[in-house]
N, C-alpha and C positions, 0 to 999 in steps of 0.2 A: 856573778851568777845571775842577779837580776837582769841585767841588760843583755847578756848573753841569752835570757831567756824569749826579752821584747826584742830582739835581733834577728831569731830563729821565727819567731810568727808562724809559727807551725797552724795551718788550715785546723779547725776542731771538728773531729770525726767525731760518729756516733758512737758514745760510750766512755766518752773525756768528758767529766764534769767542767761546765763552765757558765759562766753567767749575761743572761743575754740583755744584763739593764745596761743601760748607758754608763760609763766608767764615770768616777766623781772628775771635775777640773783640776782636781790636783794631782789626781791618778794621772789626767793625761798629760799634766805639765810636766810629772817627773819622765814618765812615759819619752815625750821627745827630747828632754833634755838628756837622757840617757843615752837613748839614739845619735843623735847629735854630737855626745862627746866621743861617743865609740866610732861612730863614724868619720870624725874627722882627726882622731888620732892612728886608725889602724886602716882609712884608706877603703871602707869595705862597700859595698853596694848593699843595699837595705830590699834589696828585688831577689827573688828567686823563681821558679816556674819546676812543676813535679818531671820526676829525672827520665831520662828515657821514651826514644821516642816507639822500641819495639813494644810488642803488647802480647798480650795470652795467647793466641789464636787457638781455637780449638780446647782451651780450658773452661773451668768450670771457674769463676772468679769466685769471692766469697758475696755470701750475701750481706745485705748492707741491712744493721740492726736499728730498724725503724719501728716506730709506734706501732703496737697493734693495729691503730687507725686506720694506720698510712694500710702497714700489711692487708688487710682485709678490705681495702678501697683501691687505692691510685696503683698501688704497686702491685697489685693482683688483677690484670686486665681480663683475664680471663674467671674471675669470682663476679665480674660486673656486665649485666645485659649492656648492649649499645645505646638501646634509650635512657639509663643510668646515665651513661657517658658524657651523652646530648646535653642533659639538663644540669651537668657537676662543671666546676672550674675545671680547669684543664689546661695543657702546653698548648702554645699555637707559635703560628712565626709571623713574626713581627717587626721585623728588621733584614736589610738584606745593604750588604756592602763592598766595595771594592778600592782598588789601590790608581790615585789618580798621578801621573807621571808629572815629576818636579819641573817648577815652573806654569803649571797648567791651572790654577786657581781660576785662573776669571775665565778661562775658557769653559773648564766642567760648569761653574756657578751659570753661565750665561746658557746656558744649553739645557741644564735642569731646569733655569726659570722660566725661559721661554718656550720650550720644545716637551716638555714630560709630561706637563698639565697635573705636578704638584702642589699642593698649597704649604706656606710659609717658607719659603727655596731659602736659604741662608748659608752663608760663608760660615762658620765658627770656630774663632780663634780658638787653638786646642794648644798655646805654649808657642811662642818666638815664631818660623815661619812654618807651622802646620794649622793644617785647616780643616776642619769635618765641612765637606759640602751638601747641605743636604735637604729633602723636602717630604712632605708628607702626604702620602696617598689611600688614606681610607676612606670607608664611606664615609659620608654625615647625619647628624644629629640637628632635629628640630631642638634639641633640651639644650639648654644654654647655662652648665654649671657644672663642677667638677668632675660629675660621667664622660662630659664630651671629648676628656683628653683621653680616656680608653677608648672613643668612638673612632679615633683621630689616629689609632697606634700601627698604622702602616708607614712603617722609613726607609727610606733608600740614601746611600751616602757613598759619598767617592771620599776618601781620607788622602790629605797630601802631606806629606812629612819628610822629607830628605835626611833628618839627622838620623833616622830609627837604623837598624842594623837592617841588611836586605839582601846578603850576599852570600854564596853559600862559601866560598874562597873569598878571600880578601882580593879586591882588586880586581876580581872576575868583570867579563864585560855582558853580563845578564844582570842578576837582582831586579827587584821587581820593575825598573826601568827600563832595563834589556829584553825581559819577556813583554812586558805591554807593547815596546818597538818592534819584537818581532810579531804579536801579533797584527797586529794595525797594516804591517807590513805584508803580511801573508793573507790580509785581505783584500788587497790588490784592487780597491775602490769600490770593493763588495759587487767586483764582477763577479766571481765563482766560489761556491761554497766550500768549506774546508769545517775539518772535526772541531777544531778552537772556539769558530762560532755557536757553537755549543752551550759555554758559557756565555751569560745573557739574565737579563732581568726581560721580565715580560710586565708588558702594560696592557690593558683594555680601554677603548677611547670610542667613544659614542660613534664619530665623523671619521672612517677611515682615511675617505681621499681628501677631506679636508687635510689630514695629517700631514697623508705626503702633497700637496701643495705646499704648505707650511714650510716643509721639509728643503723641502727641491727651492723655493725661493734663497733659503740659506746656503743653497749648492752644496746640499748633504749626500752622499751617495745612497742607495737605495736597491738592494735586496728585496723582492716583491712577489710574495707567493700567497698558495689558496691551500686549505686544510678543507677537507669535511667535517662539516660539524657536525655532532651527535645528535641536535634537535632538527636538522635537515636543513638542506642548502651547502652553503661552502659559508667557513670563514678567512677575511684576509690577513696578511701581516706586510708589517713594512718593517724590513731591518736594515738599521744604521748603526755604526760603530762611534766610540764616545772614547778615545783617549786609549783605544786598545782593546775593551769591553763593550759588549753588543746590547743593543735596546732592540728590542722587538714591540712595536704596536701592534694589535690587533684589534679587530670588531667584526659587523656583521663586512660580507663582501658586496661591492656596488652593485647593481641593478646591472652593470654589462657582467659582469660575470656569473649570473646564472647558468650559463652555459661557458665553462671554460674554456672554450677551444676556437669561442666566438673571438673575431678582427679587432677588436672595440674593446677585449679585456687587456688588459697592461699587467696581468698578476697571472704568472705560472702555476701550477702543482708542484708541492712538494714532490720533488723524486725519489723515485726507491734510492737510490745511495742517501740522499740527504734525511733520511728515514724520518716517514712522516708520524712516526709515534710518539718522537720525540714536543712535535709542534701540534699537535693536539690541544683546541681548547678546551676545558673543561669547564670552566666556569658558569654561570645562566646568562647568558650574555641582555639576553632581554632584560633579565630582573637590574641587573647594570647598567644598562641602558636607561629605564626609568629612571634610576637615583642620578648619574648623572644629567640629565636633563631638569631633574626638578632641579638641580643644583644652577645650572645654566639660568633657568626662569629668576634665579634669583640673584645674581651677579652683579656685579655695580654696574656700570657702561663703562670702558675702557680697561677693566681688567684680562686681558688681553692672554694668552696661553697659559691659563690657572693661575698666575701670580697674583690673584685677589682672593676674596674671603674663599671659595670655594677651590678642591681642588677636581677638572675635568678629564682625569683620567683613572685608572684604577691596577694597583700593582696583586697580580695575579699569580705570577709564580716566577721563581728562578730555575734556571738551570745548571748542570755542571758537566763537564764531558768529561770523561773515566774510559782507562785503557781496561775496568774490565770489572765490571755490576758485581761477578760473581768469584773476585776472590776474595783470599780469605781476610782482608783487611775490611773492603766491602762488605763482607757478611757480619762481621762482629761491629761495625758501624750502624746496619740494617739493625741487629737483636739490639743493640742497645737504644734505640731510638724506639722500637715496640715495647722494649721493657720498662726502660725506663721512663716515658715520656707517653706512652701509649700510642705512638704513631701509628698510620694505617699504611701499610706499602702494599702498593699492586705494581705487579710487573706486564710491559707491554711487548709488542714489536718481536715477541717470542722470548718460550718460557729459556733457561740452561738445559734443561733432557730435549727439547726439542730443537733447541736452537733458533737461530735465525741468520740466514747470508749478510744479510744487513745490519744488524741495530739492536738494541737491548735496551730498555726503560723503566726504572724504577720510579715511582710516580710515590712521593710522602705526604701526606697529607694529615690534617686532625680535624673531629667533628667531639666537642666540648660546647659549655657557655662561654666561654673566652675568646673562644673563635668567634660565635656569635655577636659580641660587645660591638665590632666594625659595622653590622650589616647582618641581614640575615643569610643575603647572597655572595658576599662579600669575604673569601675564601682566599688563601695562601698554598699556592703546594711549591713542592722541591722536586726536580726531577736529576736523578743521573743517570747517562744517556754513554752506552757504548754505543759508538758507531765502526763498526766493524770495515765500512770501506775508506773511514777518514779518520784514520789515526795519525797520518804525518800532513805537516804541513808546509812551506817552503815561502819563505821571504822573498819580497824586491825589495829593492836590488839586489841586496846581500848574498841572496842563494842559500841562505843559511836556513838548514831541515832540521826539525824536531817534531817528536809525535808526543803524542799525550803524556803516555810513561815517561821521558824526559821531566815535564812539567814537574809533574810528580814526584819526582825523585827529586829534581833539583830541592823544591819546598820543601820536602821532609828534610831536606842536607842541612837547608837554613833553620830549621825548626831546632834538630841536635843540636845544630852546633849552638845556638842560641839560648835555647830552652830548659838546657840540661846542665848547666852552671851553678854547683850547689854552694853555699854558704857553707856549711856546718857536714856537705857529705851524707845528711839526711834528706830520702825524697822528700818526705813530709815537708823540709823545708823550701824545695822549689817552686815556688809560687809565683814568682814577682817579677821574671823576666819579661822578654817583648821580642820579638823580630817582625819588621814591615808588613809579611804575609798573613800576620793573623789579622789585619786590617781587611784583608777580602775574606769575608765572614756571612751568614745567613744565621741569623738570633733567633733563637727559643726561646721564652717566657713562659714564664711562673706567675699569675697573678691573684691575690684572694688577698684579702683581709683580714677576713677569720675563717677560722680560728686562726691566730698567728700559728701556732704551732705547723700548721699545714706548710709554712713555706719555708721553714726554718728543717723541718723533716726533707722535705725535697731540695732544698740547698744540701744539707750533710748526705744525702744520696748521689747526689752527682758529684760531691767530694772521693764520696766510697767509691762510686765508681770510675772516676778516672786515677785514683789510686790503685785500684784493684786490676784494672786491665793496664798500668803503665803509662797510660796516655798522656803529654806533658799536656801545659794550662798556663797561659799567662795570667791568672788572675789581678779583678781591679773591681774597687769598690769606691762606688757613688753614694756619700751620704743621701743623696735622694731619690735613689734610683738603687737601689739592693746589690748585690753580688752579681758581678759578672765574669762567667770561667772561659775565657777565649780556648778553645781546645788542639792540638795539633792531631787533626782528624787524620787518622792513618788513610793511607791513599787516597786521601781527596785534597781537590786546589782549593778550596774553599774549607777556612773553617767553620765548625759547628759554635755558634757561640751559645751558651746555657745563661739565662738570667732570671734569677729569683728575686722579686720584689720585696727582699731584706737584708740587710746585712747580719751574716754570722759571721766571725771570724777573730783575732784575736791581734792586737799591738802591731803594728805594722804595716796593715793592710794598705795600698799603695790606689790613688788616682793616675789618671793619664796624665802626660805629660809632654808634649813634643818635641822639648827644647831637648833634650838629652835622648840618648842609642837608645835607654833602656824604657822610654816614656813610660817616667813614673814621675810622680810630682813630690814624692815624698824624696826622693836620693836628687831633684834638682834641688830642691829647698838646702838640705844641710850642703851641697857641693857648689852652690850657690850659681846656680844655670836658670835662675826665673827669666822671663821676657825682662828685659832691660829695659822695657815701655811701662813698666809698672801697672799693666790696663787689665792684668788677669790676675782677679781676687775675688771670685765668684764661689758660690760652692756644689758646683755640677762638673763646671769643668774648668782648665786651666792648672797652671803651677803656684797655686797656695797653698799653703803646708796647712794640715787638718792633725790635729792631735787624737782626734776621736779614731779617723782610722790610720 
């Protein structure tokens, strides 16, 4: 009954007593040795993820029994003025991620270091041959002491992993290999736009046409157009594709293009079909431009496209393209990210009663002190972007057509079939699975200190709530880094990742792992799948077995 009990690792909702001190070393000795022998006599996977990928739509979920605190502050957005908001902790986004095509390690690494104007660009061994690639784009920090790693907390990461599950049929010829080829492919050297490019990281860079120089030396293709910026002029962008997935640069637009229609501009407008609501900068691009440059004035000599102390570019927002802002999967996606998270969503490019021929834009965004910790200017949004005239797209050579909803569907295919694998036939106990796709992720963070209670309340609410609406979760916990709930976002390609800077959770809780389908580090330990190089015993990442979670 005991070990059936540490087997099950049922997530702890609010209203299960439990104890949030560090278990004693003998608790955790018996703890794995339990595990261990049940595991390697009955065969069983130690990972779970919550059941089902359909959800409420249209219901009233329950409400999740939090602290008065919490009730009468964070979870009551509408009890609290906005200047409250401003000056309180809060969610913000913090990470943004995608799925880099096997074999392709030194290519992504090489293109991050040189070309994104990240700082600290790194390979990281994540288990046998997967790899987080990735680098860091926030503002900086004159303080030189443990604040400067919240100053620092913008990441972008291509994740390579061939073992993970990816398919939504066994032996299909997509998984997330087959869609990155077809899109790469249906960009056709980023001659002509298509809805796919949609999905995208966006950057801010002091130097545009430095960029594309930069660019074009590398014989990168280049996509090159002009938005109107809000504070007057035009801004530009240059987009180039990375393995399947779109970077977009922006900044102020050159001196020939003041007038766009002058011989001497090389940068088009956005067109109505490519709907330019979508490509809207937001950001102060001035007040960015400053920090960038003071960052510049202070650079080594020879640190050459941000691969030195500073990083010279700034990560602004992602994108997502969606066959459709306003159904009902999108709208219970929208209300939980306002409720739970207090997100701010404005809608562009035309409202749903009104319509639009073109395009539809939901623009997320948060204004907290958390946001604040990067920069004062220094802002993150999410955009999801129907485009009403480029929902299909069509490969070379292949000929092979798919539109968004495809996308869509496929991932949710891989999600069920993956995610929904119970141990014990209890949702509570699906925690612990993995499939490739939740690897293309945009992270929400939870950050404070104190009171602890505050992040220990907002962890067991986004437990209630993806229990409550159905939503499956690969769940994974970083002794050093809190809870994080990978989500299978109903109709989006991208998941929502939730991370609270604690861990709650109870006997089992699982690290990544990418030697094994299920990348968890705890089911390679007792099935005994570690790196065979022995070089991964760290305790952030890789396949060491941790007894604590």
């Amino acid at each position: 009954q005991e070990v059936e009990t540490l087997l099950e690792a049922a997530p702890l909702t609010p209203g299960k007593s439990a104890s949030l001190r560090e278990p004693s070393s003998s608790t955790r000795k018996f703890a794995g040795m339990a595990i261990a022998a049940t595991a390697l006599i009955a065969g069983v996977a130690l990972i779970a993820g919550v059941a089902g990928v359909t959800h409420a739509t249209g219901k009233t979920a329950p409400a999740a029994a939090l602290s008065e605190e919490i009730k009468s502050d964070w979870m009551n957005p509408s009890g609290k003025s906005t200047t409250v908001h401003e000056a309180s902790a809060g969610w913000y986004f913090y990470k943004s991620a995608t799925i880099a095509r096997n074999g392709t390690v030194d290519i992504v690494t090489d293109f991050m270091s040189r070309h994104t104007g990240g700082k600290d660009c790194a390979a990281v061994n994540l288990g046998c041959d997967g790899y987080k690639i990735t680098c860091i784009y926030g503002a900086d920090s004159d303080v030189d002491d443990a604040v400067t790693a919240r100053l620092w907390d913008r990441q972008l990461h291509y994740v390579h992993a061939p073992k993970l599950h990816a398919s939504a049929v066994d032996g299909d010829d997509m998984g997330t290999d087959g869609w990155m080829d077809f899109m790469e492919e249906s960009y056709d050297g980023m001659s002509k736009f298509n809805g796919f490019m949609h999905n995208k990281f966006v950057m801010f860079t002091a130097d545009i046409e430095a960029k594309a120089i930069e660019l074009q030396k590398d014989n990168h293709h280049m996509m090159k157009r002009l938005s109107v910026y809000h504070e007057g002029g035009y801004s530009a962008s240059i987009t180039v594709s990375l393995e399947g997935y779109i970077w977009e640069f922006v900044g102020f637009a050159p001196e020939a293009c003041a007038n766009p229609e002058a011989a001497d501009c090389s940068y088009a407008l956005w067109s109505e079909d490519e709907c330019p609501a979508a490509h809207t900068v937001d950001v102060n691009m001035t007040a960015l431009n400053g920090m960038i440059l003071r960052e510049w004035g202070r650079k080594s000599a020879g640190d050459e496209f941000g691969t030195g102390y500073r990083n010279s570019s700034m990560w602004i927002s992602n994108s997502i393209a969606s066959s459709n802002i306003f159904s009902d999967e999108m709208r219970l996606n929208f209300d939980l990210l306002k409720n739970r998270t207090q997100a701010q969503i404005r809608y562009s490019g035309g409202t749903e009663s009104a319509g639009s021929s073109t395009c539809n834009v939901a623009t997320i965004a948060y204004s907290n002190l958390n946001e604040e910790y990067s920069g004062m200017d220094d802002h993150v949004t999410l955009k999801y972007v129907s485009n009403w005239k480029h929902q299909t797209a069509t490969g070379k050579p292949t000929g092979k057509t798919y539109n968004i909803s495809d996308y869509e569907n496929y991932i949710g295919r891989v999600h069920k079939k993956y995610l929904t694998r119970p141990h014990s036939g209890n949702p509570d106990d699906m925690w612990r699975n993995w499939d490739h796709f939740l690897d293309q992720h945009i992270g929400i963070k939870w950050y404070e200190d104190t009171p602890s209670d505050l992040c220990y309340n907002h962890n067991q609410d986004i437990t209630s709530m993806l229990k409550d609406y159905h939503i499956a979760c690969g769940k994974r916990a970083v002794s050093t880094d809190g809870d994080h709930f990978y989500t299978a976002t109903p109709a989006s390609t991208m998941s929502l990742e939730y991370n609270t800077e604690c861990n709650y959770g109870a006997m089992g809780e699982t690290n990544v792992c990418t030697c094994n389908a299920e990348n968890s580090n705890e089911l390679a330990f007792f099935k005994n799948e570690t790196d065979q190089h022995g070089s991964l015993d760290d305790d952030e990442y890789g396949c060491h077995h941790d007894d604590e979670y």
